[in-house]
ZAMARGU-4260 file (C-alpha; in steps of 0.2 Angstrom, whole numbers, plus 5000, padded with zeros to 4 digits):
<rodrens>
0) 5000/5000/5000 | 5005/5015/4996 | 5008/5032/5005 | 5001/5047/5004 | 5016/5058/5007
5) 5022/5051/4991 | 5021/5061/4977 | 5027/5057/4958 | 5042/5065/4951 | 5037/5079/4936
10) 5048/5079/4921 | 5054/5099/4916 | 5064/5105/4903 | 5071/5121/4897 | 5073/5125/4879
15) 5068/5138/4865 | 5051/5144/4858 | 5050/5140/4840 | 5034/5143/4835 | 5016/5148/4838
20) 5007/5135/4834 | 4987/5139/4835 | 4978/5147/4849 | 4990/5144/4866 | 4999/5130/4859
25) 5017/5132/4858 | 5031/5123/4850 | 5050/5122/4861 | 5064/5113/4854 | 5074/5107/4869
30) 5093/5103/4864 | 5107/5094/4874 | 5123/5088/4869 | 5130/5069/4875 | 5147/5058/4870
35) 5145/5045/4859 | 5148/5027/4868 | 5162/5022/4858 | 5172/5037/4851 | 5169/5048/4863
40) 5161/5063/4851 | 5150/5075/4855 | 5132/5075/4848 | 5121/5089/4850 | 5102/5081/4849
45) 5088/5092/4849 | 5067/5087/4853 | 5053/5098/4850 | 5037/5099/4862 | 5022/5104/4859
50) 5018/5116/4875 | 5001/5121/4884 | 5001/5140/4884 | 4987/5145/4893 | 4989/5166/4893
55) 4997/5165/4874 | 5014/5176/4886 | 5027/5164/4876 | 5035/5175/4860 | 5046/5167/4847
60) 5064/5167/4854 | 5059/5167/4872 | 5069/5153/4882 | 5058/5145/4894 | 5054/5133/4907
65) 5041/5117/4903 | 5036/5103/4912 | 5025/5088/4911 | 5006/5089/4914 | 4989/5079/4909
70) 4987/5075/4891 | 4977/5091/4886 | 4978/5084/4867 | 4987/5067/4857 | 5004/5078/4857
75) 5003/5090/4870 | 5007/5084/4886 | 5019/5100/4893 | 5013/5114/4901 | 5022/5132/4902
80) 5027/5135/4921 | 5031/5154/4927 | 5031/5160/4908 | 5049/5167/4901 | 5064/5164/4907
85) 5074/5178/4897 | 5076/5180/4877 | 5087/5169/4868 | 5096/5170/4850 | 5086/5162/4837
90) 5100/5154/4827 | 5093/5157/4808 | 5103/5144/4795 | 5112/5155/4781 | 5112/5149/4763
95) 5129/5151/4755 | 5130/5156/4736 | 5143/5145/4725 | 5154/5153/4718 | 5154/5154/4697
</rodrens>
């Protein structure tokens, strides 16, 4: 039997806001880097959440604070806690021109 005073441990992540994704849905990439088993290399690996944003506060860029809740849809299944962290740098991909 269990106790009461037991509560279950919550998941929380931090990571970047990439887009608005419908009325207060959000979608956070979260990215980490680990060693690869063998040769010892860095990886950087990144996994996007879609995020419950229940005052639409989050803008794109913003670096916050998610943890897990109640499904409140089949792929949203974070929740924002305390809104913003501060604002991060939105790394944009550059296309280079070759050279004729």
């Amino acid at each position: 039997m269990e106790n009461k005073d037991t509560k279950k441990l919550v998941k929380t992540r931090q990571g970047v806001v990439l887009r608005k994704s419908g009325d207060m849905t959000i979608v956070v990439e979260v990215s980490s880097e680990k060693r690869h088993k063998v040769y010892g290399k860095k990886i950087k690996t990144s996994k996007r959440f879609l995020v419950h944003d229940s005052n639409n506060t989050a803008v794109i860029g913003d670096a916050v604070s998610i943890k897990e809740c109640r499904p409140y849809s089949k792929r949203k299944r974070w929740t924002l806690t305390g809104g913003k962290t501060e604002t991060a740098v939105v790394k944009k991909t550059s296309v280079k021109k070759a050279k004729a």
